[in-house]
matplotlib code that plots the C-alpha trace (Angstrom):
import matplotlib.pyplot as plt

x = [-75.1, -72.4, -68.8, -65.6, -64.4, -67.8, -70.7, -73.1, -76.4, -75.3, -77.9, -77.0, -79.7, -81.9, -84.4, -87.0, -86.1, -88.2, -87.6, -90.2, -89.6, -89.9, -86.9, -85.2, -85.5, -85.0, -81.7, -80.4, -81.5, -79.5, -76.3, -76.5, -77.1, -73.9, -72.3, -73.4, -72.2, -68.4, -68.3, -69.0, -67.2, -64.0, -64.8, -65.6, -61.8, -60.7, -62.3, -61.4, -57.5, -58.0, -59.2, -56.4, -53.8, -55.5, -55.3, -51.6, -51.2, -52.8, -50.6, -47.7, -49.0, -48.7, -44.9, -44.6, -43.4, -46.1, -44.5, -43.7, -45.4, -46.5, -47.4, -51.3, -52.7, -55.6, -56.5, -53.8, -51.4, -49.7, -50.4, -48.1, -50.1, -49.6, -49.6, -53.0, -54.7, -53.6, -54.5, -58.4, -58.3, -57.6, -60.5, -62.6, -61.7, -61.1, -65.4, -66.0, -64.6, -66.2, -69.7, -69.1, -68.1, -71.3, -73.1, -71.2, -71.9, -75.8, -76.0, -74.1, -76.3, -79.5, -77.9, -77.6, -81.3, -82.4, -79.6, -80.8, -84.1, -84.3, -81.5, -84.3, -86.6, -84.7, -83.1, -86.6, -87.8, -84.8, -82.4, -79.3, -79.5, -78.8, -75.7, -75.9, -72.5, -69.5, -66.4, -63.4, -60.5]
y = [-61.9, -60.1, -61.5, -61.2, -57.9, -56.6, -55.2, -56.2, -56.0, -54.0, -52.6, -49.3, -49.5, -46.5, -46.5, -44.6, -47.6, -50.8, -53.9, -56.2, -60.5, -59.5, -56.6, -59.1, -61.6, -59.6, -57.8, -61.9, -62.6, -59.9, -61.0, -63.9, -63.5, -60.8, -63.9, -66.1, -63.2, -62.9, -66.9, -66.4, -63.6, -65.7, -68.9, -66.3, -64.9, -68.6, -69.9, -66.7, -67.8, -71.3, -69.8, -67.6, -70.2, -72.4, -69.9, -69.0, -73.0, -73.0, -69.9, -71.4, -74.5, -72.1, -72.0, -75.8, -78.1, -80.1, -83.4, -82.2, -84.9, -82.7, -84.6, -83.8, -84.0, -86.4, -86.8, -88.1, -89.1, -87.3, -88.8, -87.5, -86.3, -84.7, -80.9, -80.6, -83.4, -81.3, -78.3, -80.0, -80.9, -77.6, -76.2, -78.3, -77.5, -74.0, -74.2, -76.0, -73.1, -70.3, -72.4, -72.7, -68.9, -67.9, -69.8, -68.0, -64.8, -65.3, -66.7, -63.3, -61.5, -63.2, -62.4, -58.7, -58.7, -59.9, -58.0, -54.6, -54.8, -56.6, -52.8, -50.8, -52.4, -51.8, -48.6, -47.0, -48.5, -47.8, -44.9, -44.2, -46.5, -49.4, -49.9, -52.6, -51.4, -53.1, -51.8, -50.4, -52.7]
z = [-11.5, -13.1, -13.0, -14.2, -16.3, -17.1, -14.8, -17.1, -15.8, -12.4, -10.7, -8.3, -5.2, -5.0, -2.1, -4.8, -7.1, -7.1, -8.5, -9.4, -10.1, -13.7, -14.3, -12.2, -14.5, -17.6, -15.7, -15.5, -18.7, -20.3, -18.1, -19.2, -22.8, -22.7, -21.2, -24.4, -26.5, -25.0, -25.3, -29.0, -30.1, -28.4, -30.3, -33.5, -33.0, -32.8, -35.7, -38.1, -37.0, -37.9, -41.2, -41.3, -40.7, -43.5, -46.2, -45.0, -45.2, -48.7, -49.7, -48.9, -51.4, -54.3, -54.1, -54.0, -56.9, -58.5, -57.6, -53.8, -51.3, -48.5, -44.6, -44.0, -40.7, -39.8, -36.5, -34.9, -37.9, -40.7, -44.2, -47.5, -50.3, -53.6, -53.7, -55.4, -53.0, -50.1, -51.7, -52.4, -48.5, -47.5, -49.6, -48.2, -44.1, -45.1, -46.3, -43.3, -41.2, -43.3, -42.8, -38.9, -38.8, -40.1, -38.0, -34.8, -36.4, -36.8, -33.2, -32.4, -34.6, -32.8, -29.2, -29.8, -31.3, -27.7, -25.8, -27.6, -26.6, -23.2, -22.5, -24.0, -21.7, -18.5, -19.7, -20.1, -16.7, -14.3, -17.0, -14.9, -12.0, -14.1, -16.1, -19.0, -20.9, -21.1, -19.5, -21.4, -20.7]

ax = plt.figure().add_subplot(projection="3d")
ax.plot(x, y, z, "-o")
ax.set_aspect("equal")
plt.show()
């Protein structure tokens, strides 16, 4: 089941080594849960840039005249507004962000609750024939 960069969830044949339906299952689970997590934590790094990017945007607002129109992006069109209009609107996305950011990172949170013990599980059951840890790029 495992793909890509990691070996998550490998198992290493052992003729003394049975494996029931159930560790089975549990040894997909946990690939595919490490599968959820690597999805996240990308979309995490994406969404803490997009922050980034708003509070260089808003930085950048600071140095601006008062009376500067500055072109906002909605959807498809750019609309000019007054400094402290844009500055409001970016307040407002940069909350947004921070809000789905949190949300990632207690999905992440709940994934390595389930990961830890589902590779407690198998580590007690099979110890070094199976290897649940993520290679070292």
């Amino acid at each position: 089941m495992a793909g890509g960069k990691n070996s998550q969830g490998a198992f290493q044949p052992d003729s003394d080594v049975h494996i029931s339906y159930e560790d089975q299952q549990k040894i997909n689970k946990f690939a595919k849960q490490n599968a959820q997590m690597d999805d996240l934590k990308e979309e995490l790094k994406l969404k803490q840039n997009d922050l980034k990017n708003l509070q260089d945007a808003s930085d950048e607002l600071a140095l601006m005249d008062d009376d500067a129109k500055i072109p906002y992006r909605i959807g498809d069109l750019f609309v000019s507004q007054d400094v402290e209009k844009t500055q409001a609107c970016l307040e407002e996305a940069k909350e947004k962000k921070l809000a789905e950011i949190k949300l990632l990172e207690t999905k992440c949170a709940d994934l390595k609750s389930v990961m830890t013990d589902l590779k407690a599980q198998l580590y007690a059951k099979f110890g070094s024939h199976i290897n649940l840890e993520a290679e070292e790029d």
